[in-house]
KELO-246047 format. One record per residue (C-alpha): residue number from 1; y negated, x negated, z negated; chain. Coordinates in steps of 0.25 Angstrom, whole numbers, plus 5000, padded with zeros to 4 digits. Layout:
REM KELO-246047
+-----+------+------+------+----+
|   i |    y |    x |    z | ch |
+-----+------+------+------+----+
| NUM |    Y |    X |    Z |  A |
...
+-----+------+------+------+----+
//
This chain:
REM KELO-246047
+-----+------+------+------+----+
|   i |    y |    x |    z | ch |
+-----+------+------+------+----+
|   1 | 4554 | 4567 | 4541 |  A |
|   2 | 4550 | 4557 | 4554 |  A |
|   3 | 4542 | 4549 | 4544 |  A |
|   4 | 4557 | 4547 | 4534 |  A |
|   5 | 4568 | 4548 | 4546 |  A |
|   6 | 4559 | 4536 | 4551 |  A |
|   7 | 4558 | 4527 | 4538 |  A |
|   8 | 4574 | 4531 | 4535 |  A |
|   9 | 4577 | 4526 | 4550 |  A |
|  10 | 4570 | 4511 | 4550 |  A |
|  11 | 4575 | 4509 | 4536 |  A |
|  12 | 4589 | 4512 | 4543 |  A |
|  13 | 4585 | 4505 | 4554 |  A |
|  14 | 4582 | 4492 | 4545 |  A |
|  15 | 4594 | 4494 | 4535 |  A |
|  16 | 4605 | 4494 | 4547 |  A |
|  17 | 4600 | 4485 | 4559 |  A |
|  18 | 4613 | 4479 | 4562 |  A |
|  19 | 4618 | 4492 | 4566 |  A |
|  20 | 4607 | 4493 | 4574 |  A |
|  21 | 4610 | 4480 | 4580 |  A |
|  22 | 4623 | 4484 | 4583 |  A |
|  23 | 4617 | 4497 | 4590 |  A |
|  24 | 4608 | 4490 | 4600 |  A |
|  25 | 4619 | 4480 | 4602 |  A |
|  26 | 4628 | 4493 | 4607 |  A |
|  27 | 4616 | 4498 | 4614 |  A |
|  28 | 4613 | 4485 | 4622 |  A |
|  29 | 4627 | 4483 | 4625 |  A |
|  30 | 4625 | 4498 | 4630 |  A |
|  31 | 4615 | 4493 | 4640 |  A |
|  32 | 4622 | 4480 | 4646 |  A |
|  33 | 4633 | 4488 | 4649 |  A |
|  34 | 4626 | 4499 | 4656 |  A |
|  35 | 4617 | 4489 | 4664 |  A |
|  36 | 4631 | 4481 | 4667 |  A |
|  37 | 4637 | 4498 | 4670 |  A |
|  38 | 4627 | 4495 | 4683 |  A |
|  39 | 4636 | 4484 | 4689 |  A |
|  40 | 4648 | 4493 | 4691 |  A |
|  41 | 4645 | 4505 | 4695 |  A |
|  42 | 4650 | 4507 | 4711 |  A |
|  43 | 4639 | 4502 | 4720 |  A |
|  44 | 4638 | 4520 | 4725 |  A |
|  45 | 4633 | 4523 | 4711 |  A |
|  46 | 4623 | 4514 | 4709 |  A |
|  47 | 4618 | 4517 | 4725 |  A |
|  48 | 4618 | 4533 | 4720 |  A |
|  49 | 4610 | 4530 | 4706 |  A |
|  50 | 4601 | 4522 | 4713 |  A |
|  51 | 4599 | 4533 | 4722 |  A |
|  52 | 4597 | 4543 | 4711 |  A |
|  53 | 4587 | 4533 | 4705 |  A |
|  54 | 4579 | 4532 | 4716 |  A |
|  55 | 4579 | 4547 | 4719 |  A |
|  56 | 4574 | 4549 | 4704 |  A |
|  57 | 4561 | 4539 | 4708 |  A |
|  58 | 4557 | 4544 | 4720 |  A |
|  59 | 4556 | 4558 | 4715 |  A |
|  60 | 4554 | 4556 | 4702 |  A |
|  61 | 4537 | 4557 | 4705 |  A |
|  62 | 4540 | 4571 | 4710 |  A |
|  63 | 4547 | 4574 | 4695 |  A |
|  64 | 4540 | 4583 | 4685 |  A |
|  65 | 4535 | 4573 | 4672 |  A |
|  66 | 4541 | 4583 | 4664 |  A |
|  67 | 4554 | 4593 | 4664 |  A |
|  68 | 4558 | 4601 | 4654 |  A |
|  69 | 4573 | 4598 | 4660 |  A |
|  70 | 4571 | 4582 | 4658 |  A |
|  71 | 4566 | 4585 | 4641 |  A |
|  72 | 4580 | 4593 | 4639 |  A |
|  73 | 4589 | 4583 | 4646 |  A |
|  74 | 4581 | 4571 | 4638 |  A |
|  75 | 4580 | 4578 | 4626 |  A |
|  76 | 4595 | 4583 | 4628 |  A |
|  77 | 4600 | 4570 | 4631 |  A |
|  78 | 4593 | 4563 | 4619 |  A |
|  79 | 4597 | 4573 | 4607 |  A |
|  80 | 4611 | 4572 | 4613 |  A |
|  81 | 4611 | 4557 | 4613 |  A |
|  82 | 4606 | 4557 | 4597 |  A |
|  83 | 4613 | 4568 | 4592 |  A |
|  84 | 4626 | 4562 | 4597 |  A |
|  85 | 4621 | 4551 | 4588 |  A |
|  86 | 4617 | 4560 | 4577 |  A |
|  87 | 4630 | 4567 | 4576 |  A |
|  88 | 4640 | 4554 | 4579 |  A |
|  89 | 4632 | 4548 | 4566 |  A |
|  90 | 4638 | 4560 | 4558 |  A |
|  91 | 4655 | 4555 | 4562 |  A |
|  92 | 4661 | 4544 | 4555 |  A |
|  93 | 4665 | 4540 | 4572 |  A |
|  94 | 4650 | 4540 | 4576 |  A |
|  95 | 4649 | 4524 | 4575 |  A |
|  96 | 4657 | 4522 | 4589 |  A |
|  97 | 4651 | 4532 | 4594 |  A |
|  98 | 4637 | 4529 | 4593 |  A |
|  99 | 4639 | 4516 | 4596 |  A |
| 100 | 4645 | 4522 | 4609 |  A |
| 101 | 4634 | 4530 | 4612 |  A |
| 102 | 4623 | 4518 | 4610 |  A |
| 103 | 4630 | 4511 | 4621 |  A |
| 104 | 4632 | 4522 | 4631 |  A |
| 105 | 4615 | 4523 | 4630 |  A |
| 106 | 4614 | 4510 | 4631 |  A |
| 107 | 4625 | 4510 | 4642 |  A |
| 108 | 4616 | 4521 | 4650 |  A |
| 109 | 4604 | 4514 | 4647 |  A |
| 110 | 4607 | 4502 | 4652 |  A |
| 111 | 4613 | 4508 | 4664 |  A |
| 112 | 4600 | 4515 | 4668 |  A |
| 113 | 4591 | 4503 | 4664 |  A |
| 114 | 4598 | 4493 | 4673 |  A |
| 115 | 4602 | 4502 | 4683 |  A |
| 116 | 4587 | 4506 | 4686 |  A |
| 117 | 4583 | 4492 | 4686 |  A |
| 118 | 4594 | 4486 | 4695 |  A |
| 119 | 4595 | 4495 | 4705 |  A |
| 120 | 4581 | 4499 | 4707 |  A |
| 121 | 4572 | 4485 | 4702 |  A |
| 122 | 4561 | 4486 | 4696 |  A |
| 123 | 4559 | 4501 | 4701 |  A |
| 124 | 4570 | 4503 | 4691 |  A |
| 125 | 4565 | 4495 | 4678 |  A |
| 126 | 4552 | 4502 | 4679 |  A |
| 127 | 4559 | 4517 | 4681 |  A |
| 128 | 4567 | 4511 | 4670 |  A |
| 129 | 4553 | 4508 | 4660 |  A |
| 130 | 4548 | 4523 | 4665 |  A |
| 131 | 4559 | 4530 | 4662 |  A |
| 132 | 4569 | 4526 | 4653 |  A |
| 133 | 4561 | 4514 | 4644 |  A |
| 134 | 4551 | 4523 | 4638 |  A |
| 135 | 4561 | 4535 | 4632 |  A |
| 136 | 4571 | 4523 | 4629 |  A |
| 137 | 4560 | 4516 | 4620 |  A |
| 138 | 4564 | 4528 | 4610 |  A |
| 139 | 4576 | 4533 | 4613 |  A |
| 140 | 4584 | 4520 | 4612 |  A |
| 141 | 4579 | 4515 | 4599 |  A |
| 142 | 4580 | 4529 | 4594 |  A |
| 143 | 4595 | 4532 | 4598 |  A |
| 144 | 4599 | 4517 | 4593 |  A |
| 145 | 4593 | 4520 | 4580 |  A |
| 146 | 4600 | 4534 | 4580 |  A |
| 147 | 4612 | 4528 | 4582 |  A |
| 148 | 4610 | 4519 | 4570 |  A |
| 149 | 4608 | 4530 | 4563 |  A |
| 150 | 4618 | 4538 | 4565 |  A |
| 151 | 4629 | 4526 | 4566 |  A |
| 152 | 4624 | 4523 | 4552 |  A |
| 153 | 4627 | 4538 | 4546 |  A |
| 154 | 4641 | 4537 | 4554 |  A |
| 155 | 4645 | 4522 | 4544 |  A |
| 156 | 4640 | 4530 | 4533 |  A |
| 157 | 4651 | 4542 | 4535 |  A |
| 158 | 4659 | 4532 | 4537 |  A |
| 159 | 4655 | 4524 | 4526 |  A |
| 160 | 4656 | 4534 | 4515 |  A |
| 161 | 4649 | 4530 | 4501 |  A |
| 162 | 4653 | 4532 | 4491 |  A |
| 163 | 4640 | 4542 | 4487 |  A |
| 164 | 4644 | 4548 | 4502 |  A |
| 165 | 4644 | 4565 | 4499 |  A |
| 166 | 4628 | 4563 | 4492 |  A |
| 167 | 4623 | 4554 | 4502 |  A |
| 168 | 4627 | 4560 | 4514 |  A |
| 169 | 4618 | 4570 | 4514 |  A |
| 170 | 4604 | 4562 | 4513 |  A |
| 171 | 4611 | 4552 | 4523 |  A |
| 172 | 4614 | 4562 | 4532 |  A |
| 173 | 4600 | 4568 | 4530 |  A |
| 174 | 4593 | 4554 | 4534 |  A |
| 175 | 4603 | 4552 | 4546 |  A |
| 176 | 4598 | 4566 | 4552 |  A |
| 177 | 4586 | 4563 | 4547 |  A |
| 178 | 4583 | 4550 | 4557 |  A |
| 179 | 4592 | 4556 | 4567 |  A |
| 180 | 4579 | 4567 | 4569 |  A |
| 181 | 4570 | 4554 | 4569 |  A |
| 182 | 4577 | 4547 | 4579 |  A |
| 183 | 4579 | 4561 | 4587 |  A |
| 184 | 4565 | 4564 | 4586 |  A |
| 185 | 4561 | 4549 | 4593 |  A |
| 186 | 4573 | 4552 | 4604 |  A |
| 187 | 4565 | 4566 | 4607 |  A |
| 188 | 4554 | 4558 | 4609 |  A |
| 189 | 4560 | 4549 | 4619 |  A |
| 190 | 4566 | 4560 | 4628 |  A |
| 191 | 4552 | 4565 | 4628 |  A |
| 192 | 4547 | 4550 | 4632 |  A |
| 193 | 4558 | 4551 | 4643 |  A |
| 194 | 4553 | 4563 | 4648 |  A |
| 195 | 4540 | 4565 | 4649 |  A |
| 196 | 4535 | 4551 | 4648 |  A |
| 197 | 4546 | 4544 | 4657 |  A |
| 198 | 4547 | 4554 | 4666 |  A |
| 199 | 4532 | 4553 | 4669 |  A |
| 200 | 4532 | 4537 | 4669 |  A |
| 201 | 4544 | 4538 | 4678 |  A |
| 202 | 4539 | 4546 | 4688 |  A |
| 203 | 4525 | 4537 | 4688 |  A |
| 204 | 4532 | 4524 | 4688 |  A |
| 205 | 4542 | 4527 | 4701 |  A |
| 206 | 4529 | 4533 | 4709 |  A |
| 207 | 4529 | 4518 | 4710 |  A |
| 208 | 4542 | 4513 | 4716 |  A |
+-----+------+------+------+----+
//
């Protein structure tokens, strides 16, 4: 099954890059505006995230490398994020709404990335590499692809051909199908974030 949902998603990948195009288009503009979001936020707040920041580093050595809390937020937080995706794939309004979503990660991305870096310096780039760049690495690829994916089944309800009622079926079948892949490589990132981050997090700010 992993072996076919892989095959059916690079040969969709291929037939439709300009949509593709279009979503990491959305996603960038996602992050520019997050990284510009910095510049108005009221001086107090950035002095209180900063705070909050700092706090995080300086006990974050004393944190446990796993918690059982911190793999249901993330895995929590990740099957929400794809299943919205899954399900607004399946309404004939999903376009908009996907579209919508991508930029609003990209938004929050971009936000931590440059806040990080600009209020902290190079302290900040690196916290960034530990703990955001590795899980990213999957994730973003992963929930681009998905929303390819699903934006895709969302134009072909709205297309309807004219062989619609007997194709539905197997197309529904292979949309849910690399949904599952792509859910299955987005699981594996929440695990990367984790255990993995987690750990080069807390060795990396031993260091600030």
């Amino acid at each position: 099954m992993l072996q076919s949902g892989l095959r059916s998603l690079m040969s969709h990948v291929r037939q439709n890059w300009l949509l593709y195009l279009i979503i990491a288009v959305i996603f960038t503009l996602g992050v520019i505006s997050g990284g510009k979001g910095i510049n108005y936020l009221p001086s107090n707040q950035v002095n209180e995230l900063a705070k909050l920041v700092n706090k995080f580093t300086s006990q974050a050595g004393q944190l446990p490398v796993t918690s059982l809390t911190v793999v249901k937020n993330t895995l929590a937080d990740h099957l929400i994020t794809i299943g919205l995706v899954y399900f607004l794939g399946l309404t004939v309004i999903g376009v908009p709404l996907i579209l919508g979503l991508i930029f609003g990660q990209g938004f929050i991305f971009g936000f931590t990335t440059f806040f990080l870096v600009k209020n902290i310096g190079w302290p900040g780039f690196f916290l960034f590499a530990a703990a955001i760049l590795p899980a990213g690495l999957l994730y973003l690829p992963a929930l681009l692809i998905g929303a390819g994916m699903a934006i895709s089944f969302s134009l072909y309800l709205i297309r309807k051909p004219r062989n619609f009622n007997f194709a539905l079926w197997p197309t529904f079948l292979r949309y849910t199908l690399i949904m599952l892949v792509i859910t299955i490589v987005i699981l594996g990132s929440a695990l990367i974030k984790t255990y993995f981050s987690s750990w080069l997090t807390q060795t990396i700010v031993k260091f600030f």
